[in-house]
N, C-alpha and C positions, 0 to 999 in steps of 0.2 A: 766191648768198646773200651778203649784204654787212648788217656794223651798224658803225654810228657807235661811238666813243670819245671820251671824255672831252679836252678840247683839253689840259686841266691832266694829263696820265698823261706823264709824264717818257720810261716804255717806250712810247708809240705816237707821244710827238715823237719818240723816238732811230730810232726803226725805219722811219716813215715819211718820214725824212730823212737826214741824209747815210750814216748807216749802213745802211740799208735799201739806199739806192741804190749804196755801194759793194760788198753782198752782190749784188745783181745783175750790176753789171759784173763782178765777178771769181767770177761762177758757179763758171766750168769752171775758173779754179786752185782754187777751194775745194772743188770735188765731186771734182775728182778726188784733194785732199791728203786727203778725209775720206772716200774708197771703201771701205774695209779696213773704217768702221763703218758705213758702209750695207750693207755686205754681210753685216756681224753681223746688223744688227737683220732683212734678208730671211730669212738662216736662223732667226732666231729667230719669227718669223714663220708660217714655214714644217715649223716642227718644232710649234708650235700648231695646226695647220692652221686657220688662223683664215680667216675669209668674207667678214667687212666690216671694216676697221681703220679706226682713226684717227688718224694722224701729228701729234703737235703741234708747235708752231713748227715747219714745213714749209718754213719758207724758199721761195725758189726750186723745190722741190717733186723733188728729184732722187729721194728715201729713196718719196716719195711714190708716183712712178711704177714705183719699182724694185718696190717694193709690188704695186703693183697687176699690175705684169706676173705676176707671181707666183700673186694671188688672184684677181684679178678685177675687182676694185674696190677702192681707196682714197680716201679721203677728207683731205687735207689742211687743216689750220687754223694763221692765222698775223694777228699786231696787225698786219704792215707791208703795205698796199697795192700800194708800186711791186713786193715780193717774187709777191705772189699774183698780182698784174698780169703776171706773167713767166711764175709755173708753168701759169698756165691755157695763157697760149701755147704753152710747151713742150708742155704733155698736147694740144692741141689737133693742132701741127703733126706729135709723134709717133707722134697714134694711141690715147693710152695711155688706157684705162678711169679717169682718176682725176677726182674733182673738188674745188672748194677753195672756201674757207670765209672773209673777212676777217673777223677778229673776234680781241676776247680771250677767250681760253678760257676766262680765270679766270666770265667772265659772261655768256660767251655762251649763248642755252638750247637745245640741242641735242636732240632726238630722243630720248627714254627708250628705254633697251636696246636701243639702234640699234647697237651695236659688238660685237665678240667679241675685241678687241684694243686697244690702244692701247701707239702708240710713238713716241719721239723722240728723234731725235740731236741732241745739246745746244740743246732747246728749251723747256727745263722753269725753267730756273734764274733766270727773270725774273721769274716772277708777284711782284706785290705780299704778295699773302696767299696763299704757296702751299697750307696747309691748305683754305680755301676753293679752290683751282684744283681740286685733287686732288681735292675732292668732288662738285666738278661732274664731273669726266668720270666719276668713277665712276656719275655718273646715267647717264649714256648706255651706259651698257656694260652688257653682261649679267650674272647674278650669276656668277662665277668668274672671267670674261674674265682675259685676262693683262694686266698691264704690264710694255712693256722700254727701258727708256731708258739712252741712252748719256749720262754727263757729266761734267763734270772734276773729278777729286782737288786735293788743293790745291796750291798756284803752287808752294811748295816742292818738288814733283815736275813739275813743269810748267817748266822753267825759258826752254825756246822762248818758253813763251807772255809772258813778263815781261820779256825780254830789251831788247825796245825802250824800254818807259819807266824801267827801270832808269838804260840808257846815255843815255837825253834827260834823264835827271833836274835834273842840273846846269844844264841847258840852257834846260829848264820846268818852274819851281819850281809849275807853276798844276796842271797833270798833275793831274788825279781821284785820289786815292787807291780803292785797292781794300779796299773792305770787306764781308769775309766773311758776316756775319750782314743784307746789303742785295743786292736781286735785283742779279746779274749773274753772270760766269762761273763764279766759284768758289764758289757761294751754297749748292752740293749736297755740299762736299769733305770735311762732316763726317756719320760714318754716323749718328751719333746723333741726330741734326738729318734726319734723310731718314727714318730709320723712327718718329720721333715724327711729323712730316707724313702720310707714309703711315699709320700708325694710326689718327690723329685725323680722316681724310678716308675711313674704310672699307675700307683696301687692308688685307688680310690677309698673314701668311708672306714680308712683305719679307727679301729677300735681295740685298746688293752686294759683287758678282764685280768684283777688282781685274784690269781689261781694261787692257795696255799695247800700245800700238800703232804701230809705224815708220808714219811721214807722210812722203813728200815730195813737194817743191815743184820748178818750177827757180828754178836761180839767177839767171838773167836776170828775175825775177818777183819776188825777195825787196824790192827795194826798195819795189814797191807794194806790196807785200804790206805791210811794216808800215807805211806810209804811208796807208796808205786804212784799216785797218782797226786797231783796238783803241784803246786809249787815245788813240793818235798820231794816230788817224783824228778824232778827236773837235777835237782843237785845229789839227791842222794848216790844215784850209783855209781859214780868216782868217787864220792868218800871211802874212807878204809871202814875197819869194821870196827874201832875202838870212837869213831864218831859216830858212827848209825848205830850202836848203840846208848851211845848216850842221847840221842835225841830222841831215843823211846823212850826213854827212861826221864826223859822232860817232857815230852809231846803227849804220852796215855793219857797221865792223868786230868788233862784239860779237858779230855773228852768224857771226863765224871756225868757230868749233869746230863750228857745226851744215853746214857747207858742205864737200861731197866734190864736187869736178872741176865738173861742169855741173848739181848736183842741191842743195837743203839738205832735209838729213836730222833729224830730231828723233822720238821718243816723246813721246804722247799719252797720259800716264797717266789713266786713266779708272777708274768705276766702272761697270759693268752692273746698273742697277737692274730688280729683278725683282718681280712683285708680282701679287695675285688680290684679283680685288675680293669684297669680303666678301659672304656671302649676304644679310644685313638693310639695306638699301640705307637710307641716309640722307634724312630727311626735311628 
């Protein structure tokens, strides 16, 4: 199943280019720094005894298959192409009962009461209009189904996550600013803002569980790591190579404190959103 997006969507340029394709190359450092929350959302899963789920923003599809080994079937949905282009292959070469979906969730039309779950690890926190996302999937689901999604508290407790464009500041005055109240990673960090979405989209009895969670990386990895991905990922590859060097050469050492011997170590302050979709289903 595949649908088209709008050329003008800011989130299906960023996903389906260089960030999408650095989520792919660096799958396995990223699935394996983020196992501790695919293994939440399987038992969460699993203690729902749910039949058919739905994973949003699937990425690369790791959460998705881990899913599906569990129930039976998964269903993955994701805006980035080269990402879904990846999971189908994984599910394919491993066997795994899952299938995937390219679309935005926010509009994609899905299947009415085709779900008894829906989950995602930090794939919610981009929609445009997330009151409108969240009502869509509450159409596909059935009436009570769960929602569990993992996603980030704010930078202020996050301080891995910021560490790099902090220390490039100086360096790239152009650097995006992060702002809270606009899709991106920190867009979930206020509870008050998540249970007014949830309301207003039909989820009932929201509940967010402050989840903290040791992540690591190695350290022979850290430098791509912040180099391909996050704010840095976004400017760096038009720079020449006498700037992306010198922003290593400013950027490493801030990441001292998180590096023990051959590993870097950080917490992932998180929230566990929990939710039931309401019985009068949204017209």
């Amino acid at each position: 199943m595949n649908a088209s997006h709008s050329s003008g969507d800011e989130q299906a340029a960023r996903w389906n280019g260089p960030s999408g394709h650095a989520w792919v190359d660096l799958q396995g450092l990223l699935n394996g720094m983020f196992r501790p929350i695919e293994e939440l959302l399987v038992d969460a899963v699993a203690a729902e005894h749910a039949a058919s789920v739905l994973d949003v923003g699937c990425g690369t599809g790791s959460v998705t298959r881990a899913i599906a080994r569990q129930v039976g079937h998964c269903v993955g949905v994701d805006i980035s192409g080269p990402m879904i282009e990846e999971a189908r292959a994984r599910a394919e070469q491993e066997g795994v009962p899952a299938s995937f979906v390219l679309a935005d969730a926010q509009e994609y039309a899905f299947e009415p009461a085709a779900f008894d779950a829906v989950v995602s690890r930090f794939g919610v926190m981009f929609f445009h209009d997330p009151v409108r996302a969240f009502a869509n999937l509450r159409s596909t689901v059935k009436d009570g189904a769960g929602l569990r999604c993992v996603v980030w508290r704010g930078p202020e407790e996050n301080p891995f996550m910021t560490t790099a464009e902090r220390a490039a500041a100086p360096v790239l005055p152009e650097l995006p600013a992060r702002r809270p109240d606009q899709p991106g990673q920190f867009a979930f960090a206020d509870p008050e803002r998540v249970h007014r979405i949830l309301a207003e989209s039909g989820w009932a009895g929201a509940t967010l569980e402050p989840v903290d969670v040791v992540c690591t990386l190695p350290e022979k990895e850290l430098v791509t790591y912040f180099t391909r991905l996050g704010p840095l990922g976004t400017v760096l590859p038009g720079a020449d190579e006498r700037t992306r060097t010198e922003i290593v050469e400013v950027v490493r050492p801030a990441f001292d404190p998180f590096v023990q011997g051959a590993d870097v170590r950080f917490t992932a302050a998180c929230w566990l959103v929990s939710a039931r979709a309401g019985a009068a289903k949204l017209s």
